[in-house]
Legacy VTK file of the C-alpha trace (Angstrom):
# vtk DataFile Version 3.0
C-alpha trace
ASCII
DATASET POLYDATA
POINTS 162 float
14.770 8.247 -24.859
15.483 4.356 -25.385
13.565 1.645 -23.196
16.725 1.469 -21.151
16.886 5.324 -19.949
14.309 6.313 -16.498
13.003 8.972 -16.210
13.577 10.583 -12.660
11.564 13.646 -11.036
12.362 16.226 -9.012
11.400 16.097 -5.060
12.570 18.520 -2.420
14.512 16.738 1.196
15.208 18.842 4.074
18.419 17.767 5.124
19.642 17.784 9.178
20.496 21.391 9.188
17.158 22.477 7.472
17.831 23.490 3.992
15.979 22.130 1.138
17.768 20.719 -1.432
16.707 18.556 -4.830
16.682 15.353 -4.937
16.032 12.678 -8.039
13.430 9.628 -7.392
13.336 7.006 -10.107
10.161 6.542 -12.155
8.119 3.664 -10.736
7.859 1.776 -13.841
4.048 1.187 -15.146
3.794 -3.108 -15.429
5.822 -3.297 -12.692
4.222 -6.414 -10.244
4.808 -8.393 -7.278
3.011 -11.453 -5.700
2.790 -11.854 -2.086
0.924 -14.786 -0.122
-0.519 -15.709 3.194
-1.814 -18.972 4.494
-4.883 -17.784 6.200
-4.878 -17.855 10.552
-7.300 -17.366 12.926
-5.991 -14.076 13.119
-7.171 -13.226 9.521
-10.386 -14.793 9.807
-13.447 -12.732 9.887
-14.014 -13.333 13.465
-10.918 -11.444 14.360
-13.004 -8.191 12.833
-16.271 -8.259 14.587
-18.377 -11.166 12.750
-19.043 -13.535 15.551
-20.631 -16.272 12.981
-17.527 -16.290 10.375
-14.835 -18.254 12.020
-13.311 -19.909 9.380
-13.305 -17.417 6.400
-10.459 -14.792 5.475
-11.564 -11.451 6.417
-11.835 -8.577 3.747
-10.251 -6.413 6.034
-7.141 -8.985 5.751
-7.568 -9.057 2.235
-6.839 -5.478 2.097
-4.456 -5.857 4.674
-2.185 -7.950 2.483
-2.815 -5.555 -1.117
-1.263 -2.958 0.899
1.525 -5.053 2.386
2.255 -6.107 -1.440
1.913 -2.434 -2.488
4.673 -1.352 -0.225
7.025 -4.175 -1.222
6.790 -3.143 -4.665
7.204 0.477 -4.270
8.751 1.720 -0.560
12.478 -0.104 -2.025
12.900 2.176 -4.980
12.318 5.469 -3.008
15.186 7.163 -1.931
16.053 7.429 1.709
13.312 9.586 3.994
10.687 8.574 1.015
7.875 6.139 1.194
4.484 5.591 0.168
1.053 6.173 1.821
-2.380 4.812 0.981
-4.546 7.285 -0.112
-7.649 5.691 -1.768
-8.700 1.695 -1.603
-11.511 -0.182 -3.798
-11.835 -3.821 -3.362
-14.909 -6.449 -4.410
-14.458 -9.882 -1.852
-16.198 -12.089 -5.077
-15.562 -15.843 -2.914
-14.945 -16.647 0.398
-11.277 -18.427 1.166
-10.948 -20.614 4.217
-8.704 -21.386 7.859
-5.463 -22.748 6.479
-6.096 -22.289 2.303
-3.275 -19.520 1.078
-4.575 -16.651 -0.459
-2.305 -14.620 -3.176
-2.537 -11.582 -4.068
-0.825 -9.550 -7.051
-0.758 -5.432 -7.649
0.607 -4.417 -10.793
1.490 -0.419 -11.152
-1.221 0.799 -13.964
-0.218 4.529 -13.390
2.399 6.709 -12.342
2.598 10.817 -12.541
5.566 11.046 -10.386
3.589 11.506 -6.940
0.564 9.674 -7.114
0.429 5.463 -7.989
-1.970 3.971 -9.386
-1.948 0.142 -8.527
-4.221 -2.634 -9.528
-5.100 -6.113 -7.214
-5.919 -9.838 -8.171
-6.362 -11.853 -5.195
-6.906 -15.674 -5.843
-6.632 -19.038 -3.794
-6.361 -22.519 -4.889
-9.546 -22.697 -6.681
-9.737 -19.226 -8.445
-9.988 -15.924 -8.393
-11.617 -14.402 -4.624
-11.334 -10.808 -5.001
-10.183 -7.839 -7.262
-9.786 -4.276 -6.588
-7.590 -0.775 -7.020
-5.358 0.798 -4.362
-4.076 4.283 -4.987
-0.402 5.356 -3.160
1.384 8.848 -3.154
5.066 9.592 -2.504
5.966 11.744 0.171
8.942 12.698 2.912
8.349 10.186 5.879
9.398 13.137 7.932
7.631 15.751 6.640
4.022 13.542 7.047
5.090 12.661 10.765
5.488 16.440 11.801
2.414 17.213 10.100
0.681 14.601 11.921
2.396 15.938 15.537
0.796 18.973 14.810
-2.651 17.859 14.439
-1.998 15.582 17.264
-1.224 18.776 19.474
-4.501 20.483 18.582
-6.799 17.647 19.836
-4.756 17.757 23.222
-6.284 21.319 23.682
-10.087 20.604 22.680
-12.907 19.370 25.225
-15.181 16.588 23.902
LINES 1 163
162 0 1 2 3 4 5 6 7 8 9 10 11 12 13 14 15 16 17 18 19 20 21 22 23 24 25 26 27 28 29 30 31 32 33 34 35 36 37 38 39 40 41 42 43 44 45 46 47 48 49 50 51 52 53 54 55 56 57 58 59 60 61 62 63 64 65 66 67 68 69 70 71 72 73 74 75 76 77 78 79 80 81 82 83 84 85 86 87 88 89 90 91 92 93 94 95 96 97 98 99 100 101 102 103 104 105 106 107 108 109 110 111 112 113 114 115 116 117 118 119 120 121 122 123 124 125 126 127 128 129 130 131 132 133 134 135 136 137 138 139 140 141 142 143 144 145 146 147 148 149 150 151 152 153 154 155 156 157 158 159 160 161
């Protein structure tokens, strides 16, 4: 195989009548990258998620917020129709705090890729430097197929006393 060839994989799509047929989704391509950046509001301040005494300082929660938001622009547009990408595993270290009004940037590069499961690597950074690194982990599957699944555990609670 030359550099220009992709490998594709297999996945299975219900169509509208029900059957199952095969369906090819490109290889997410290992180095693959995107930046993505936010000037930092009120609402991503810390404040916004429960620490009364950190008004002015970008939240980690936001942090990871905007890692996943960068995730899914590099992946979700190469899936085929019905396909996207959850979040299955996230590890993040918040090194330096960024403040009100600074932007904050944030690049994930793909590391890994087995055909399901992504593998996906974070810099975040402001102005000054480097604030926070981490690893996010994303697997392919059916949009539809996840949203019935999730209907069906939502139908169990309705029927349990707590």
């Amino acid at each position: 195989m030359n550099n220009l060839e992709v490998k594709r994989y297999k996945y299975s799509i219900e169509n509208v009548k029900g059957d199952v047929n095969m369906m090819d989704i490109p290889k997410i391509e290992v180095g693959k990258s995107i930046t993505v950046q936010r000037t930092v509001k009120k609402e991503d301040t810390a404040l916004n998620y429960g620490s009364g005494k950190l008004e002015k300082l970008f939240a980690t929660p936001s942090l990871v917020a905007l890692m996943i938001e960068a995730s899914v622009k590099l992946l979700d547009d190469k899936l085929p129709e019905g396909f996207i990408t959850i979040g299955k595993k996230v590890e993040i270290v918040h090194e330096k705090p960024t403040q009100l009004d600074e932007t904050v940037s944030v690049k994930v590069e793909v590391k890994n890729y087995d055909g399901n499961k992504i593998d996906i690597d974070m810099i975040a950074y402001d102005e000054i430097g480097i604030v926070g690194r981490g690893s996010h982990q994303r697997i392919v599957v059916n949009k539809k197929s996840l949203l019935e699944k999730a209907e069906k555990r939502a139908e169990k609670l309705k029927n349990m006393d707590f």
